[in-house]
N, C-alpha and C positions, 0 to 999 in steps of 0.2 A: 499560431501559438504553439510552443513545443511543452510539455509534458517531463513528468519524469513517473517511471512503470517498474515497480519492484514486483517480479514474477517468481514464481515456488517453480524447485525446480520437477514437480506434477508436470506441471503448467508448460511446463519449456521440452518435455517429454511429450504432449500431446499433438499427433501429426495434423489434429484440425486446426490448431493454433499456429504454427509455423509461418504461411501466408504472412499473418497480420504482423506477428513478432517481426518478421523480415522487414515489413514496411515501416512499423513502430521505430527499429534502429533507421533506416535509408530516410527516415524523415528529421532526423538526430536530437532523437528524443533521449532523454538517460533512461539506461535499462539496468538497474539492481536487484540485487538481491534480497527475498524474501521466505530463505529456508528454502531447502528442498522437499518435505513432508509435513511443512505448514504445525511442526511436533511445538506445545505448549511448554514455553520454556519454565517459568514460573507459577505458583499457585495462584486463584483466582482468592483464596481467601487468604494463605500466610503468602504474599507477594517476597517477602526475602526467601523465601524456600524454593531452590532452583530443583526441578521435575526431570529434568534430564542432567547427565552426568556431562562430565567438564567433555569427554571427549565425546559423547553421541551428539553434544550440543557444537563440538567443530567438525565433526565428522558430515553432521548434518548442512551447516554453512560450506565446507569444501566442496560437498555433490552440488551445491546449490551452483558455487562457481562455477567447476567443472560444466555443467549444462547452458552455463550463460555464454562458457569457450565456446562452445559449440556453434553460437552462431555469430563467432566473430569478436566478442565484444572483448576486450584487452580488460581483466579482471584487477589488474593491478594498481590500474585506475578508477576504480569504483571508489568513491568515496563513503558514500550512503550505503546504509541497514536497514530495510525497516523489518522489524520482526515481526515473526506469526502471530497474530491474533490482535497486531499491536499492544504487546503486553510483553513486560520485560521487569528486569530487576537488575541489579548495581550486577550481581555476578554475572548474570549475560552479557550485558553491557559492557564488563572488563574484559569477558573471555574475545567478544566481536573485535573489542580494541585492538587486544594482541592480535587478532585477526588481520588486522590494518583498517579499519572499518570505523565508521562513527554510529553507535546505532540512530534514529531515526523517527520522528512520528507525527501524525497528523494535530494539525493544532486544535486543542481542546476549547468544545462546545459551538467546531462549526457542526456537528454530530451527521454527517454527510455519511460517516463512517459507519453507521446504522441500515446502510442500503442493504447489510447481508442478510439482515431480520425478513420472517418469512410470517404471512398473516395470522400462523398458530402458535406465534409466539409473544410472550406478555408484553415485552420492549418493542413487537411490531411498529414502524415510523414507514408511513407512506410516501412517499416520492414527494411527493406535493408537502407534506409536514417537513420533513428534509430540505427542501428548498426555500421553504417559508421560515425555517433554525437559522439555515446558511444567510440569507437576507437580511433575517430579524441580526445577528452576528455581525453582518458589515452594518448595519444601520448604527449599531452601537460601539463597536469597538473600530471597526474597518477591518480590511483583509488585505493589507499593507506584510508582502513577508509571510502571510499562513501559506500552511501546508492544507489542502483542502483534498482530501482521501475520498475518490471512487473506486469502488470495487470494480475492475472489468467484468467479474465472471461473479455470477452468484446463484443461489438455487435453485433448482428447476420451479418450486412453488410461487417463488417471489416473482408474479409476470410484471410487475411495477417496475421495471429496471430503471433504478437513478438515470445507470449513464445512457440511455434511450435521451435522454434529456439534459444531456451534456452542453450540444450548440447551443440548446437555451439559455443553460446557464451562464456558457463564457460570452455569448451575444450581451446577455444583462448585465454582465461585470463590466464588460468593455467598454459600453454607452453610460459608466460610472467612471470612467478614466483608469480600469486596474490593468494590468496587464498581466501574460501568463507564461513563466518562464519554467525554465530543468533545473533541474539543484546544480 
């Protein structure tokens, strides 16, 4: 099954991750971008209200490039966006265009994307609740075409790690007929 892994360019700066990222491409998975300082582009409450200015918001997409050069990967080819926080608005989304870029996002209410929740938190969703959203979700709609978001890296508090229970998941999809392709 190949994957597709949009990493911050934190992420693509840290020399314990190197290894994997190395393997992640050699295994030809798509590696995109995901901002380089993970910086919130849009309000959480007025969502038209862009948080960062037109150029720290490409300046911040460029370093992201730039880092993804680094190990190789031909940026010019990158199709996909997905932004920090998965939260975005029409003006990010214009500025990413000009960028060359599609922005990008997990499809809503397989809620997978809840793994970053740490147990002191109100929206805490445990691994097993997450799996049981993601099921209950193909059971109803199917997962034909979803974009289904694990976080590789996430708090030190959260020891429940979704993707510890990755095989699981794509073993149960697969003995359901889905298969699991790269953008």
């Amino acid at each position: 099954a190949t994957a597709s892994f949009f990493l911050t360019g934190n992420c693509l700066r840290m020399s314990e991750h190197k290894d994997i990222i190395k393997k992640i491409i050699s295994k030809g998975h798509y590696v995109g971008g995901h901002s380089d300082k993970h910086l919130l582009y849009a309000s959480w409450d007025k969502r038209n209200e862009l948080l960062v200015g037109i150029d720290s918001l490409t300046a911040d997409f460029r370093q992201n490039r730039n880092e993804l050069e680094k190990f190789g990967i031909n940026v010019d080819k990158l199709g996909y966006y997905l932004p920090p926080y998965e939260w975005y608005n029409r003006e990010s989304v214009r500025i990413v265009e000009n960028l060359g870029q599609s922005t990008i996002n997990y499809t809503p209410g397989t809620n997978t994307a809840a793994d970053y929740t740490t147990p002191g938190m109100k929206n805490y969703r445990s691994s097993q609740e997450l799996i049981d959203s993601l099921y209950y979700y193909e059971s109803n709609k199917g997962l034909n075409g979803c974009i289904i978001l694990i976080h590789p890296g996430t708090h030190k508090d959260r020891t429940d790690k979704l993707y510890n229970r990755l095989d699981e998941i794509i073993k149960t999809l697969k003995k359901k007929g889905y298969r699991f392709e790269r953008l």
